[in-house]
N, C-alpha and C positions, 0 to 999 in steps of 0.2 A: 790693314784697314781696308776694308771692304767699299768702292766706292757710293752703294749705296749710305753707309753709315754717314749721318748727318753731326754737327758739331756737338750738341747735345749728347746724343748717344757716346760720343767719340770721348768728350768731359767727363760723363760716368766712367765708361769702360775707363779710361787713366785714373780714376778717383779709387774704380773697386782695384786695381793694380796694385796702387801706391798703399791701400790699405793694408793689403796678404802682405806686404813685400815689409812695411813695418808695424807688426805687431806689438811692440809696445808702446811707440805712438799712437797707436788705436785704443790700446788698455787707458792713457793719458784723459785722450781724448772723451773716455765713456766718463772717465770722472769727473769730467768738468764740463761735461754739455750742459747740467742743468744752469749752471752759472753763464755758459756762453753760448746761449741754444744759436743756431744760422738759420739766417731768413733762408739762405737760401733752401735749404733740407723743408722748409716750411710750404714754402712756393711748390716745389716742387714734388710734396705729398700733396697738395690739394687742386691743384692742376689751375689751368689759365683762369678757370671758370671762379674757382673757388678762393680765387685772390685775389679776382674782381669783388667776389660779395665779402668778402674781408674786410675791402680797400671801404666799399660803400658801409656796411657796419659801421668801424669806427668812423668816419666823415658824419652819419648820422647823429651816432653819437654825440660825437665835439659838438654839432648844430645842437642838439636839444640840452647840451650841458649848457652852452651860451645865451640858452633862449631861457630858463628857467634862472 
């Protein structure tokens, strides 16, 4: 581990590890994401920014479903 590398980066790198290393826990996995998608994979395709206007989205949402 490289002491630049920060925890995040450190969590992937062990994540893409753990995947090579079992294959078909990965094959599992693909079949049943759409049933148990993770926030986290979510959060972290759309970056800090884009979880913030998620979070507001739905919030506005909820507000004008309550109000109508």
């Amino acid at each position: 581990m490289s002491d630049k590398e920060n925890l995040d980066e450190r969590r992937e790198r062990i994540r893409q590890e753990e995947l090579k290393n079992n294959p078909t826990g990965n094959v599992g996995d693909a079949f049943n994401r759409t049933n148990n998608s993770s926030l986290v994979d979510l959060v972290a395709g759309v970056g800090w920014k884009g979880a913030g206007i998620l979070i507001l989205i739905i919030l506005l949402g909820v507000m004008l479903y309550l109000a109508i």
